[in-house]
C-alpha positions in Angstrom: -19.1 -47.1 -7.6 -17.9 -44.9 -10.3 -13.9 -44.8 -10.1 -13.2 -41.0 -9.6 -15.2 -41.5 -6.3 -12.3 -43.5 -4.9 -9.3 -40.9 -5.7 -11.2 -38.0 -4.8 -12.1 -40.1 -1.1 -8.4 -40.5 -1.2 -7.8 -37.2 -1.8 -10.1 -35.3 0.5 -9.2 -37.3 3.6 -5.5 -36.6 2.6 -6.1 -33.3 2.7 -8.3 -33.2 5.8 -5.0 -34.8 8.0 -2.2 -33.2 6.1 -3.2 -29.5 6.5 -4.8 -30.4 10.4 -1.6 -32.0 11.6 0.3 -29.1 12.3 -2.2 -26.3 13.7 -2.7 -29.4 15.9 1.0 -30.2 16.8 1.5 -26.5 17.6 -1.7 -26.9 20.0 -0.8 -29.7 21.5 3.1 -27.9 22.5 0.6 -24.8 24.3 -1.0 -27.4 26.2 2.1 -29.6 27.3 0.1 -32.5 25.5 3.7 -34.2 24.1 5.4 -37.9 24.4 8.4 -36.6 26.7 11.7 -38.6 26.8 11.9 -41.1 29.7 15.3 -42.4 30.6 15.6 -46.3 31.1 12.7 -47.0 29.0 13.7 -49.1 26.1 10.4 -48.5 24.1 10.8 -44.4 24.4 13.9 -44.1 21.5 13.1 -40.6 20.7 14.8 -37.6 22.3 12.7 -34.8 22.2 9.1 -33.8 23.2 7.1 -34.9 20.3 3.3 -33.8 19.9 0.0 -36.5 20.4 -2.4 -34.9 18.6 -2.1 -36.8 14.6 -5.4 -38.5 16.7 -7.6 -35.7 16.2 -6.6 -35.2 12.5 -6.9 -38.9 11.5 -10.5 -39.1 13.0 -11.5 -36.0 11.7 -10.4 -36.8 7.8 -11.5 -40.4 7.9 -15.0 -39.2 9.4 -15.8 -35.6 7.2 -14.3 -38.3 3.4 -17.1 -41.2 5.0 -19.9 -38.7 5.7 -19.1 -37.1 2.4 -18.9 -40.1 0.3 -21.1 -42.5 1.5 -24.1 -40.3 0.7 -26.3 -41.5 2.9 -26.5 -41.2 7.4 -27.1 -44.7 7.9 -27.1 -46.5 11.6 -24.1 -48.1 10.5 -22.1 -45.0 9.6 -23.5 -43.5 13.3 -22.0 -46.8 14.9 -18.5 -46.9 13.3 -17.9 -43.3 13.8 -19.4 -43.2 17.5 -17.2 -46.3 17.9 -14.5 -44.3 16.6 -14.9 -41.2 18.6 -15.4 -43.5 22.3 -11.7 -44.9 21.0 -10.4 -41.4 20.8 -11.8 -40.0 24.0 -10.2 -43.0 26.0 -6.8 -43.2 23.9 -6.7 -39.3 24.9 -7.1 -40.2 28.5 -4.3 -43.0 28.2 -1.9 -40.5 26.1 -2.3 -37.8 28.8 -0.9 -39.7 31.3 1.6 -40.7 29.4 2.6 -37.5 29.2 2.7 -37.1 33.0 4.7 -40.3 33.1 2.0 -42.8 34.3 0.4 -45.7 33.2 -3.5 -45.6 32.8 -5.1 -48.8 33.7 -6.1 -51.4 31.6 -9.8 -52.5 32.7 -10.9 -49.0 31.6 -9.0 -48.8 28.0 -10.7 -52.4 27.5 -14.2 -51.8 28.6 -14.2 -48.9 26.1 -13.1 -50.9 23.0 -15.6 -53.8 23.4 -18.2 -51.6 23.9 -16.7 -49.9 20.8 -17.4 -53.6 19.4 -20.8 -53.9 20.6 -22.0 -51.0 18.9 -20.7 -52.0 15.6 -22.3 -55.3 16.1 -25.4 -53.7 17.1 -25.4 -52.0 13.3 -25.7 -55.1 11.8 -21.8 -55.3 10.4 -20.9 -59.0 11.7 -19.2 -61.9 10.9 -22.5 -64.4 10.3 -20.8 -67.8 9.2 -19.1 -68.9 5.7 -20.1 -70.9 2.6 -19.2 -74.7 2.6 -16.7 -75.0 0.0 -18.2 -78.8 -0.5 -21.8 -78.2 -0.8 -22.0 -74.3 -1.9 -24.3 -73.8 1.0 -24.2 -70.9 3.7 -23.1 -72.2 7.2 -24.4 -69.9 9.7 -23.2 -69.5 13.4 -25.3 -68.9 16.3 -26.2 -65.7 17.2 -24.2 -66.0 20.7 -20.9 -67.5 18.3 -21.5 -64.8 16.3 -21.4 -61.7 18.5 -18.4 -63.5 20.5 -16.2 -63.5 16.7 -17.1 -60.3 16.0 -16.2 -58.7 19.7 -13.1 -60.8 19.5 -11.8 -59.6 15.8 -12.9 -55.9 16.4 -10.9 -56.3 20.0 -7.8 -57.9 18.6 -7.4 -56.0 15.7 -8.2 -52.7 17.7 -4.9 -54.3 20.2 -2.4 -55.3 17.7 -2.3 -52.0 15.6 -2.0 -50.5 18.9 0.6 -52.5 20.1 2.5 -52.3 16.6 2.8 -48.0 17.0 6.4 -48.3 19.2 8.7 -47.0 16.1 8.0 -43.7 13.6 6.4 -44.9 10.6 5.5 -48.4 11.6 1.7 -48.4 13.0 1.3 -45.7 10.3 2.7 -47.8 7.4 1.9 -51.3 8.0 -2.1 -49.7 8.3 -1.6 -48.5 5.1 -0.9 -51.0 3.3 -3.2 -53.7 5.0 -5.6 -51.0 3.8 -4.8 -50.8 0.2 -5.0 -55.1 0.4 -8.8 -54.6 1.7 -10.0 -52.3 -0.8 -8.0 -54.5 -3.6 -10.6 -57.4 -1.7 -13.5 -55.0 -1.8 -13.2 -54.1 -5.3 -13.0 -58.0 -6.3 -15.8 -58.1 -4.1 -18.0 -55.9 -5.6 -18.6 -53.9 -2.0 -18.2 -50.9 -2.1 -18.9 -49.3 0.9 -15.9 -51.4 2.2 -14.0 -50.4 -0.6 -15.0 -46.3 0.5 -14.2 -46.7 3.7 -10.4 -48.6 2.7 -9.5 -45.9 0.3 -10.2 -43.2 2.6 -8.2 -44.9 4.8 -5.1 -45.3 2.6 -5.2 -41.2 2.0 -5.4 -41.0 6.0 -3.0 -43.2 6.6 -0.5 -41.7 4.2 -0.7 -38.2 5.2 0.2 -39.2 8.7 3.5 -41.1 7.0 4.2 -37.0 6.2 4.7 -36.1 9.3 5.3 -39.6 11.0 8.1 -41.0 9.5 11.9 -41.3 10.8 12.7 -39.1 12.5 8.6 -38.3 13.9 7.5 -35.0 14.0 4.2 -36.1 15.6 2.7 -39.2 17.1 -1.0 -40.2 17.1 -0.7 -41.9 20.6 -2.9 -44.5 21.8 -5.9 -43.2 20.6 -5.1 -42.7 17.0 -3.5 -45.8 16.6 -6.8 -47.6 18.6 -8.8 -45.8 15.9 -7.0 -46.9 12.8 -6.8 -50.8 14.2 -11.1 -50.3 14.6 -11.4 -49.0 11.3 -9.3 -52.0 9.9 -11.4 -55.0 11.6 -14.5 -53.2 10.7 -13.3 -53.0 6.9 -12.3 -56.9 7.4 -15.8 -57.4 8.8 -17.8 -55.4 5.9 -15.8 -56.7 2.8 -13.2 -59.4 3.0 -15.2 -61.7 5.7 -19.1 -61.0 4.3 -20.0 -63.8 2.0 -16.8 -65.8 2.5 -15.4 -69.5 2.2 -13.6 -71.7 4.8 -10.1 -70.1 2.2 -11.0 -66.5 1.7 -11.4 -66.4 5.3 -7.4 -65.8 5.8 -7.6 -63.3 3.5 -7.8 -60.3 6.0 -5.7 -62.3 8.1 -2.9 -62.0 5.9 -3.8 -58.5 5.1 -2.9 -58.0 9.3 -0.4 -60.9 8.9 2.6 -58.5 10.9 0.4 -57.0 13.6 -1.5 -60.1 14.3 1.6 -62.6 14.3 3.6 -60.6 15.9 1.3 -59.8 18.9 -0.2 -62.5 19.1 3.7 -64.1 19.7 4.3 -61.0 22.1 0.5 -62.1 24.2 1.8 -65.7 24.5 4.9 -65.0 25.9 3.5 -62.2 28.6 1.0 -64.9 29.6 3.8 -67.4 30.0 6.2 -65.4 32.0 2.9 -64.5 34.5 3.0 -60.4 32.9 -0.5 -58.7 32.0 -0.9 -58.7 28.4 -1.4 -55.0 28.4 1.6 -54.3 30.2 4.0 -53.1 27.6 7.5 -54.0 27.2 9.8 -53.8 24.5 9.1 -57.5 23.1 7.9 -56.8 19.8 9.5 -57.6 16.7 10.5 -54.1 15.5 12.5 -54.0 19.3 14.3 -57.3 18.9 15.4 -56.4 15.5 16.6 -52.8 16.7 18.3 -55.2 19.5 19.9 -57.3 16.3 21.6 -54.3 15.2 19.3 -52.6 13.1 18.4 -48.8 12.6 14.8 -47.6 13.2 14.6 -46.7 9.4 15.8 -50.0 8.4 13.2 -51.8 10.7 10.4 -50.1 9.6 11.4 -51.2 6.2 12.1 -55.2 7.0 8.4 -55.0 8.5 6.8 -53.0 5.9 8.3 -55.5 3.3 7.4 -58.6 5.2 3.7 -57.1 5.6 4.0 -56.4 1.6 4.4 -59.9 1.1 1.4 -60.9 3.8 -0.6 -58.5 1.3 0.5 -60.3 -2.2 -0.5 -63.8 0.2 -3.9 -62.6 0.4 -4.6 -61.1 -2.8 -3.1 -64.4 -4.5 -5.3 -66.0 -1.8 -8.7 -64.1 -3.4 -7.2 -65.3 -6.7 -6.8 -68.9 -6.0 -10.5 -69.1 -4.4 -12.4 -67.5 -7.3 -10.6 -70.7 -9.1 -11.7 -73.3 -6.8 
């Protein structure tokens, strides 16, 4: 794919979310749609209403750069953006009443994001096995192993970005730059559809930073950070995992490294102390090290650094496996 392609899909979907954000933030103060304050909660550390409509922006520039620089309306680009838009329209319904100062169940939120799954599965964008670094030869799973690892990845990645948007800047940042790693991965790769779709990401991502980091001036709730987790596994699924080796294969893992490690610490110890893993608490890392003594901004930056270095892993990672 000719190079210009890539800045101008950065560009447009830039555009697309910086100029929609606030037309939407103003809406969403008319319609009372706004993360309110609640006393005694740990995780709510802002102190005014903030607005929860970034969602709409985010889906709308990622979808308008894909459709416009993919070229084509395949079944694939139907599935990830229907995928996308079932993640929005339940994340709205979860934001909403969080706005009203109630939980929405989880059975609901997790029905929607493995059928979400399914339907990118369906398209054909799975993870089919790996190559034997021994023999050379492709290793393929069984259809049934198959569709359970792609669920599974699309699920948990979907949950962890999720879980990682509890501080301005974080969910926001640390997506950007596990993007930028995949479409370093897809350019290596040769793939560029993955590479597209990462790159539009990146300008998404970073023209929520505008108006997301310290102090917020919008959030994209539940279902934008829902959204941005999907786009990432399906990324993962189309680049860094297609064609891969028993190494490369913790290439997008690193790429995750701070959202996955993290919650997947934060899931073990719910389960342990009898809690629903959905149930959220203030237990992640960017909580206990505003608990050590440091400020949001300063928090952000730790994790952003720390997921720099996951990044640098990987992409020495891609190196290291092209030798071997």
């Amino acid at each position: 794919m000719i190079p210009i392609l890539y800045a101008l899909s950065f560009l447009v979907s830039f555009l697309i979310v910086y100029f929609l954000i606030p037309p939407l933030a103003k809406l969403a103060f008319r319609l009372d749609f706004v993360d309110k304050p609640r006393q005694g909660v740990e995780r709510k550390i802002h102190r005014a209403p903030i607005p929860l409509t970034a969602s709409y922006a985010i889906y709308a520039g990622f979808g308008a750069a894909y459709l416009l620089f993919t070229g084509a309306f395949t079944w694939q680009t139907a599935a990830i953006l229907a995928g996308g838009l079932l993640l929005l329209v339940i994340g709205t319904i979860d934001d909403w009443y969080k706005t009203q100062g109630r939980d929405f169940p989880a059975l609901p939120k997790m029905i929607v994001q493995v059928s979400a799954a399914v339907l990118v599965y369906a398209s054909g964008i799975t993870f089919e096995g790996f190559y034997n670094p021994l023999s050379g030869e492709f290793v393929g799973l069984p259809v049934v192993l198959e569709f359970l690892l792609t669920i599974l990845w699309i699920f948990g990645v979907t949950t962890v970005i999720n879980f990682s948007d509890g501080m301005d800047g974080l969910a926001g940042g640390l997506s950007a730059i596990s993007a930028v790693t995949l479409f370093v991965v897809a350019l290596a790769k040769g793939q560029g559809n993955s590479a597209i779709m990462a790159i539009i990401l990146v300008g998404v991502a970073v023209a929520y930073l505008r108006y997301n980091k310290p102090p917020a001036k919008i959030f994209m709730g539940d279902a934008g950070a829902t959204f941005l987790g999907f786009i990432l596994a399906v990324i993962a699924l189309d680049g860094a995992f297609k064609q891969a080796t028993v190494l490369s294969l913790f290439i997008p893992i690193l790429a995750l490294g701070v959202p996955i490690f993290d919650n997947l610490f934060v899931v073990a110890r719910r389960f342990m102390q009898g809690k629903p893993i959905y149930q959220a608490d203030a237990s992640q890392a960017h909580y206990r090290l505003l608990r050590m003594g440091l400020n949001p901004k300063q928090v952000v930056a730790v994790l952003c650094l720390v997921s720099v270095c996951f990044s640098l892993s990987s992409i020495i990672l891609l190196l290291l496996q092209d030798k071997f």
